[in-house]
Backbone as CSV, one residue per row, in Angstrom:
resi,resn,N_x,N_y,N_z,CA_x,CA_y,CA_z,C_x,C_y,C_z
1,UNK,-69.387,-9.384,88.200,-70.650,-8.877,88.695,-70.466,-7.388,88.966
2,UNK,-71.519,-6.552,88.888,-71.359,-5.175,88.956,-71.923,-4.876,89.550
3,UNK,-71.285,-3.845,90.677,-72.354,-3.298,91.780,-72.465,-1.645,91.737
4,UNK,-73.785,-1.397,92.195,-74.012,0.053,92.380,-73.294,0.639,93.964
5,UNK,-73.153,1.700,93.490,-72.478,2.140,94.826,-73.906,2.731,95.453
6,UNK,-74.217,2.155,96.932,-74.654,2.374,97.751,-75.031,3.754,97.970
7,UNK,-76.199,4.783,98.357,-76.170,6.020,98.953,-75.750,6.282,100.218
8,UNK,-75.659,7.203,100.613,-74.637,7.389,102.057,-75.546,7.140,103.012
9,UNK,-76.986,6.584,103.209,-77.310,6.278,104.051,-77.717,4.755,104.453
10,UNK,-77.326,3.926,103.110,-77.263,2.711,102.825,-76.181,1.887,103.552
11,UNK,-74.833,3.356,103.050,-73.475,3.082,102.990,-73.224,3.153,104.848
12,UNK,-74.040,3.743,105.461,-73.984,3.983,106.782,-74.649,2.861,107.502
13,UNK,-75.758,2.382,107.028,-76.693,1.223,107.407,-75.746,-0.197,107.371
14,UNK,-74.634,-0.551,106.259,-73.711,-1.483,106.336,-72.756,-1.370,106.985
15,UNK,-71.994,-0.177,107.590,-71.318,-0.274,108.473,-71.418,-0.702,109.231
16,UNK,-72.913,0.173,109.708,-73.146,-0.652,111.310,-73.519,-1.826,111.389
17,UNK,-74.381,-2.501,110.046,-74.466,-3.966,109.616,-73.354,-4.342,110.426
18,UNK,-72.047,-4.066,109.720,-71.121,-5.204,109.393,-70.359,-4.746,111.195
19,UNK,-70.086,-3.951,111.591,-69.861,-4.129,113.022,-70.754,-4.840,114.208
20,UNK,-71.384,-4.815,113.853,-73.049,-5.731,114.998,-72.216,-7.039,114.353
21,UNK,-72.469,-7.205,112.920,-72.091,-8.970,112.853,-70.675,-9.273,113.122
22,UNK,-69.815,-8.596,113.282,-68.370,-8.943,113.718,-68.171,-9.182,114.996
23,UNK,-69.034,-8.821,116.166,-68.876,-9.118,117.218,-69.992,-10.091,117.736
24,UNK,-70.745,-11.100,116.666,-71.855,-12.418,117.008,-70.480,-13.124,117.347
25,UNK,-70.663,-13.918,118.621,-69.803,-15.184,118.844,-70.173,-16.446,118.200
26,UNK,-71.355,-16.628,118.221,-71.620,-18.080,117.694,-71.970,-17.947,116.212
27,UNK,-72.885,-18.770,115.349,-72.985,-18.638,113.815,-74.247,-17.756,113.583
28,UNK,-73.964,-17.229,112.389,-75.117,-16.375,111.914,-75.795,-17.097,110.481
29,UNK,-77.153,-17.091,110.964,-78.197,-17.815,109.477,-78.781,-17.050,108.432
30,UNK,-78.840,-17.519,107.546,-78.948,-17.100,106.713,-80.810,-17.532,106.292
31,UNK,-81.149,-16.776,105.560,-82.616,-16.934,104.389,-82.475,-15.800,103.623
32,UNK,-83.495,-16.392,102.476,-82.861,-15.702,101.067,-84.264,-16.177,100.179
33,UNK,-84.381,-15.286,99.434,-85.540,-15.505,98.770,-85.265,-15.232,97.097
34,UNK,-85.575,-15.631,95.829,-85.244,-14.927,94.887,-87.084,-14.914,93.923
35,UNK,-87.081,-13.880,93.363,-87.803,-13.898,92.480,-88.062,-12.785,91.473
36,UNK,-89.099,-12.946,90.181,-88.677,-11.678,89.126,-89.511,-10.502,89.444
37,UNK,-89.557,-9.771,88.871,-89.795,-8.219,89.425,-91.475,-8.469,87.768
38,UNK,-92.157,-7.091,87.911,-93.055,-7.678,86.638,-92.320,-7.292,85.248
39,UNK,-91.113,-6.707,85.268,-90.306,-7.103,83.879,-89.384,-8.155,83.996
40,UNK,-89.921,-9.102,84.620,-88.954,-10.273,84.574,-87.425,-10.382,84.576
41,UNK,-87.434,-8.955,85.715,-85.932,-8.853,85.786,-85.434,-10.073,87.236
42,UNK,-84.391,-10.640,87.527,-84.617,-11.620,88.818,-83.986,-10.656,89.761
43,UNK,-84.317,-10.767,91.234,-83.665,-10.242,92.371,-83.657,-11.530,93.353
44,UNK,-82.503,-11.081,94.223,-82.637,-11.732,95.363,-82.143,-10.622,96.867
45,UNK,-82.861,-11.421,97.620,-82.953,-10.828,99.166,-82.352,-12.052,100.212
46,UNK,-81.050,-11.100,100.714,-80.633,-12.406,102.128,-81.110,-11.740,102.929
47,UNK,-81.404,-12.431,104.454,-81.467,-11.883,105.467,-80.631,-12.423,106.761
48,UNK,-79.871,-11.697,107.307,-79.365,-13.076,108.838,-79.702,-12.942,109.954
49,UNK,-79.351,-13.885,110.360,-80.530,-14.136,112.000,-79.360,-14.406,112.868
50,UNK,-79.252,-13.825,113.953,-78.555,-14.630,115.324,-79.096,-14.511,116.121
51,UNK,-78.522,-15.004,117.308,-79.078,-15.323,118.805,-78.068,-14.511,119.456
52,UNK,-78.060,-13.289,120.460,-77.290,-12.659,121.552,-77.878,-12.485,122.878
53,UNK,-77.685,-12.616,124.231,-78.022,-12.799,124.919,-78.452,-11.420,125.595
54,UNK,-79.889,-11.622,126.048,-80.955,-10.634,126.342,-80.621,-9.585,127.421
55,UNK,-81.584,-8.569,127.780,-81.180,-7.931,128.562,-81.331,-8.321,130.296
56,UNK,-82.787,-9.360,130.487,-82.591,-9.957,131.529,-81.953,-11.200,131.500
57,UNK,-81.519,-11.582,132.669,-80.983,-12.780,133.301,-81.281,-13.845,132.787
58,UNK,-80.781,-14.631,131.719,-81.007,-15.965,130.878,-81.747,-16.039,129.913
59,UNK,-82.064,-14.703,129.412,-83.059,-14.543,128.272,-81.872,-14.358,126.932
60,UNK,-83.058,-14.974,125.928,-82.109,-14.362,124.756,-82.849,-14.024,123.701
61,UNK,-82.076,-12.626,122.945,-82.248,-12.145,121.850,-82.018,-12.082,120.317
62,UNK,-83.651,-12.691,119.458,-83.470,-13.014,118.348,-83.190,-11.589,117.942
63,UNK,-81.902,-11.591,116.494,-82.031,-10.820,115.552,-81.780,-11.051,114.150
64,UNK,-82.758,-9.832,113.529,-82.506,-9.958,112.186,-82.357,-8.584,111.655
65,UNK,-81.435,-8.873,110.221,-81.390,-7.737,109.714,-81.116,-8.183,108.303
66,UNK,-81.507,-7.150,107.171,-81.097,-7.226,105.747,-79.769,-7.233,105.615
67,UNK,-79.353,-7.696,104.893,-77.685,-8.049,104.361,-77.349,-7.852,102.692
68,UNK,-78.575,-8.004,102.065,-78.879,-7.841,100.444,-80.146,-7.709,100.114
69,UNK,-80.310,-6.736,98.825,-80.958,-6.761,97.977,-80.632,-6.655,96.731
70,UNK,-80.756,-7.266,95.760,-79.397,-7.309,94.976,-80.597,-7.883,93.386
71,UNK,-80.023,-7.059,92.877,-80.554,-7.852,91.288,-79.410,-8.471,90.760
72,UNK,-79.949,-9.958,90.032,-79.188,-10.609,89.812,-79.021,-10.475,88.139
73,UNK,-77.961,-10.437,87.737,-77.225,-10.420,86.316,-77.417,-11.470,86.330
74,UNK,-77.392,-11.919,84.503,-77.126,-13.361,83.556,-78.072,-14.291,84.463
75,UNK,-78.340,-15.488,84.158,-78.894,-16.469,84.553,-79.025,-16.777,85.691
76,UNK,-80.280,-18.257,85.978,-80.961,-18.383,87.160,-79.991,-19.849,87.380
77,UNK,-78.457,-19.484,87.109,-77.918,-20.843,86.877,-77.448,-21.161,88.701
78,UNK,-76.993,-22.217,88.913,-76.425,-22.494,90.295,-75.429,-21.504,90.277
79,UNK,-74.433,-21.528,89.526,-73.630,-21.303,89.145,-72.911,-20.409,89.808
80,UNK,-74.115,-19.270,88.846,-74.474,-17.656,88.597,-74.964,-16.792,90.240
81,UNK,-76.012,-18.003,90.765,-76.468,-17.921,91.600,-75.330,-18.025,93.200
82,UNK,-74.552,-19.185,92.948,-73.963,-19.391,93.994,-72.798,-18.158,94.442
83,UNK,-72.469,-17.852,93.016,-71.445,-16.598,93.335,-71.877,-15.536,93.636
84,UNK,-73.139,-15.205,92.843,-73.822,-13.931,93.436,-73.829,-13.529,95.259
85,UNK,-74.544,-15.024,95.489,-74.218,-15.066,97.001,-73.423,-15.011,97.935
86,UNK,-72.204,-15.484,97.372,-70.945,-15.377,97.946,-70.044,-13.869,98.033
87,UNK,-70.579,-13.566,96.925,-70.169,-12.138,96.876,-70.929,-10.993,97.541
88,UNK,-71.947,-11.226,97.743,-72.950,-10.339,98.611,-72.800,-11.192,100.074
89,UNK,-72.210,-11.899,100.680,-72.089,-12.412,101.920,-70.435,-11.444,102.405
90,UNK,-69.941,-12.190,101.158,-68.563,-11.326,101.524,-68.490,-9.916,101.251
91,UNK,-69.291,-9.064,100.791,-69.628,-7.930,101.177,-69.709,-7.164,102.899
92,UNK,-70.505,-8.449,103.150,-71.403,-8.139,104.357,-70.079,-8.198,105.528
93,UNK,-69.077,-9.082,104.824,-68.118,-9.807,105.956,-68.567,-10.752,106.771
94,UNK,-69.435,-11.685,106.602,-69.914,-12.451,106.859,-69.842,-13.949,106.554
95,UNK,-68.725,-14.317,105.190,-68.510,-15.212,104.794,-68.321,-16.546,106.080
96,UNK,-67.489,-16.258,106.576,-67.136,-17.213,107.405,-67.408,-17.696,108.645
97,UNK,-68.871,-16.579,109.467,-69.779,-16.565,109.870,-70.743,-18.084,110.031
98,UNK,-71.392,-17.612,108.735,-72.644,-18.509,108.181,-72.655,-19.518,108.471
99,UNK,-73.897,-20.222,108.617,-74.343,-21.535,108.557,-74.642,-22.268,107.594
100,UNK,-76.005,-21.982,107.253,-77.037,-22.263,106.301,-77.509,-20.901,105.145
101,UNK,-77.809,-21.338,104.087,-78.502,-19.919,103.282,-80.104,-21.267,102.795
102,UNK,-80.442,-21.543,103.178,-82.153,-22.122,102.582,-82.527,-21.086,101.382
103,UNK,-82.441,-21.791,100.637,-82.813,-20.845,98.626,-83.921,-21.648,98.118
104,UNK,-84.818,-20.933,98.005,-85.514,-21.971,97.116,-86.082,-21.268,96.102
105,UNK,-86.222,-21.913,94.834,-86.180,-21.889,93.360,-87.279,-22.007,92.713
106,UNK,-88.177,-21.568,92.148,-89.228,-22.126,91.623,-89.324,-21.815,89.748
107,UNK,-88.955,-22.640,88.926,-88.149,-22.636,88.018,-89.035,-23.682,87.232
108,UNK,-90.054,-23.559,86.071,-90.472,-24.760,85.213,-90.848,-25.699,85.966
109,UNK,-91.984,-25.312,87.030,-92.966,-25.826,88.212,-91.885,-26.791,88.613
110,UNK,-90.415,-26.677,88.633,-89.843,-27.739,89.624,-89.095,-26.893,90.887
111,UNK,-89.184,-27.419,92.397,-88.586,-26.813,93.039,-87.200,-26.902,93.786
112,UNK,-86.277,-26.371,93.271,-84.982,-26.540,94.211,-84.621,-25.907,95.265
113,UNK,-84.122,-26.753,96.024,-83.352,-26.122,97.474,-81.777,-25.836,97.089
114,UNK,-80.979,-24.902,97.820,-79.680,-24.812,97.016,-78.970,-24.830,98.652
Protein backbone atom coordinates (compact mmCIF):
# COMPACT_ATOMS: atom_id res chain seq x y z
CA UNK A 1 0.00 0.00 0.00
CA UNK A 2 1.33 3.46 -0.72
CA UNK A 3 1.10 6.39 1.26
CA UNK A 4 1.40 10.11 0.66
CA UNK A 5 3.45 11.90 2.95
CA UNK A 6 1.34 14.06 5.03
CA UNK A 7 1.84 18.15 4.97
CA UNK A 8 3.42 19.57 8.03
CA UNK A 9 0.31 20.54 9.37
CA UNK A 10 -1.36 17.19 8.97
CA UNK A 11 1.98 15.78 10.12
CA UNK A 12 1.51 17.98 13.34
CA UNK A 13 -2.30 17.17 13.73
CA UNK A 14 -1.09 13.21 14.13
CA UNK A 15 1.26 13.78 16.56
CA UNK A 16 -0.86 15.23 18.77
CA UNK A 17 -3.49 12.58 17.49
CA UNK A 18 -1.31 9.92 18.49
CA UNK A 19 -0.19 11.39 22.03
CA UNK A 20 -3.98 12.20 23.30
CA UNK A 21 -4.59 8.39 22.23
CA UNK A 22 -1.58 6.96 24.09
CA UNK A 23 -2.58 8.18 27.26
CA UNK A 24 -6.79 6.78 26.90
CA UNK A 25 -6.79 4.14 29.77
CA UNK A 26 -9.68 2.23 28.77
CA UNK A 27 -10.58 1.16 24.87
CA UNK A 28 -10.91 3.40 22.02
CA UNK A 29 -13.91 2.87 19.16
CA UNK A 30 -13.78 2.91 16.21
CA UNK A 31 -16.45 4.01 12.95
CA UNK A 32 -15.54 4.07 9.52
CA UNK A 33 -17.37 4.74 6.57
CA UNK A 34 -16.28 3.83 2.90
CA UNK A 35 -17.54 5.09 -0.30
CA UNK A 36 -16.64 6.24 -4.14
CA UNK A 37 -15.79 9.71 -4.89
CA UNK A 38 -17.85 10.78 -8.54
CA UNK A 39 -14.86 9.08 -10.46
CA UNK A 40 -15.50 6.06 -8.77
CA UNK A 41 -12.39 6.21 -7.07
CA UNK A 42 -13.16 4.30 -3.29
CA UNK A 43 -12.13 6.14 0.02
CA UNK A 44 -12.47 5.39 3.42
CA UNK A 45 -12.78 7.51 6.71
CA UNK A 46 -12.08 6.09 10.47
CA UNK A 47 -12.96 7.98 13.25
CA UNK A 48 -12.30 7.11 17.25
CA UNK A 49 -14.27 7.80 20.10
CA UNK A 50 -13.34 7.54 23.87
CA UNK A 51 -14.62 8.34 27.13
CA UNK A 52 -12.10 10.59 29.66
CA UNK A 53 -13.25 11.90 32.63
CA UNK A 54 -14.76 15.51 32.69
CA UNK A 55 -13.82 18.56 34.14
CA UNK A 56 -16.48 18.50 36.94
CA UNK A 57 -16.87 16.00 39.64
CA UNK A 58 -18.24 12.61 38.02
CA UNK A 59 -18.85 13.89 34.70
CA UNK A 60 -17.47 12.47 31.64
CA UNK A 61 -16.02 13.42 28.42
CA UNK A 62 -17.02 12.14 24.98
CA UNK A 63 -14.27 12.38 22.31
CA UNK A 64 -13.74 12.22 18.85
CA UNK A 65 -11.29 12.73 16.40
CA UNK A 66 -10.23 11.74 12.66
CA UNK A 67 -7.62 9.02 12.50
CA UNK A 68 -7.97 8.48 8.45
CA UNK A 69 -8.80 9.55 5.33
CA UNK A 70 -7.36 7.40 3.07
CA UNK A 71 -8.11 6.30 -0.60
CA UNK A 72 -8.22 2.92 -1.02
CA UNK A 73 -5.99 1.03 -3.78
CA UNK A 74 -7.09 -2.33 -5.73
CA UNK A 75 -10.35 -3.74 -4.66
CA UNK A 76 -13.45 -3.51 -2.41
CA UNK A 77 -12.16 -7.05 -1.31
CA UNK A 78 -12.26 -8.00 2.66
CA UNK A 79 -9.13 -8.70 2.13
CA UNK A 80 -7.83 -5.48 0.63
CA UNK A 81 -10.05 -3.80 2.93
CA UNK A 82 -9.06 -5.40 6.18
CA UNK A 83 -5.39 -4.49 5.71
CA UNK A 84 -5.98 -1.15 4.58
CA UNK A 85 -7.41 -0.75 8.04
CA UNK A 86 -4.96 -2.23 9.92
CA UNK A 87 -2.45 -0.27 8.47
CA UNK A 88 -4.07 3.07 8.93
CA UNK A 89 -4.90 2.03 12.70
CA UNK A 90 -1.32 1.15 13.11
CA UNK A 91 -0.37 4.33 11.78
CA UNK A 92 -2.40 6.01 14.30
CA UNK A 93 -0.75 3.62 17.07
CA UNK A 94 -3.78 2.57 17.95
CA UNK A 95 -3.78 -1.02 16.99
CA UNK A 96 -4.05 -2.47 20.23
CA UNK A 97 -6.26 0.09 21.66
CA UNK A 98 -9.45 -0.71 19.66
CA UNK A 99 -12.53 -2.29 20.15
CA UNK A 100 -14.86 -2.36 17.43
CA UNK A 101 -14.43 -0.72 13.70
CA UNK A 102 -18.55 -1.06 12.46
CA UNK A 103 -17.88 -0.98 8.31
CA UNK A 104 -20.53 -1.13 6.36
CA UNK A 105 -20.53 -1.96 2.63
CA UNK A 106 -22.97 -1.30 0.19
CA UNK A 107 -21.84 -3.38 -2.78
CA UNK A 108 -24.52 -4.95 -5.62
CA UNK A 109 -27.58 -3.70 -3.31
CA UNK A 110 -26.17 -6.28 -0.70
CA UNK A 111 -25.10 -5.00 2.66
CA UNK A 112 -22.10 -6.08 4.73
CA UNK A 113 -20.97 -5.44 8.16
CA UNK A 114 -17.14 -6.22 8.51
Amino acid sequence: MSHSIPSSGSRQYFTILKQDLALVKGDILFTSDLWLDKNYQPFIVITAHWILKGDAVGSLKLNAKLIAFHHISGNHTGTNLASTILCLLNCAGVTEKGRTIPCCIVDNSFYHVL
